[in-house]
N, C-alpha and C positions, 0 to 999 in steps of 0.2 A: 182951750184944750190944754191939756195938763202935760208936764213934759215927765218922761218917764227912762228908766235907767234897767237893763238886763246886767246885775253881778254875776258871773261862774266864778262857784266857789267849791271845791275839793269835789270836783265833778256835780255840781248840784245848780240850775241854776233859780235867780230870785228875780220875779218883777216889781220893782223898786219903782215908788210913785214919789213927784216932788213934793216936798214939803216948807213952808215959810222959815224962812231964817233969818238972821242980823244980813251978813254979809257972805258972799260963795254961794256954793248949793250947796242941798238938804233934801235927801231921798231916804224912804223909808221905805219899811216893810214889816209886816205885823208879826210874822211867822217867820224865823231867822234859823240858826245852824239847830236849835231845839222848840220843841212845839208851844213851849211855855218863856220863850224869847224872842224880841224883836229884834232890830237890824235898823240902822241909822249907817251912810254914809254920806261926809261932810268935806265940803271941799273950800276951801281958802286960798287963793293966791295960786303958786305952787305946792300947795302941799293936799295932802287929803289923808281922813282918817276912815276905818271904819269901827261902829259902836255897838255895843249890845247893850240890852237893860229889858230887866226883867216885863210882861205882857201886864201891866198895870195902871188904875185909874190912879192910883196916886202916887208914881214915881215920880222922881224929881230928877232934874237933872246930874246930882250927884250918884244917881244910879247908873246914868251909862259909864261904862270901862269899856278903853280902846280895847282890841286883841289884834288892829293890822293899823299901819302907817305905809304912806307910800310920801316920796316929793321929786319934784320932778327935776331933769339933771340938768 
């Protein structure tokens, strides 16, 4: 069974499914804050990010750009 993640975000909210990563988690979602973006949230240690990047077969990883960081106190 897949482990899955609910964001609220600017009153909206996203069901975020996991996704394989090096190390931390890695939750995704197809359709993010616009209909033509995805949504990547990545967590490491204490910290966490989350990622956009364009609805694409051939982005790369230099296409997500953070817009939120969080760590924990």
């Amino acid at each position: 069974r897949d482990a899955r993640a609910a964001l609220l975000l600017a009153g909206r909210e996203y069901a975020m499914r996991s996704a394989p990563v090096g190390s931390g988690a890695r939750y995704v979602v197809e359709q993010g804050r616009r209909p033509d973006m995805s949504m990547e949230w990545r967590t490491r240690g204490d910290e966490a990010m989350l990622l956009e990047a364009p609805l694409s077969d051939s982005r790369t990883a230099a296409d997500l750009k953070p817009f939120a960081t969080c760590k924990a106190r």
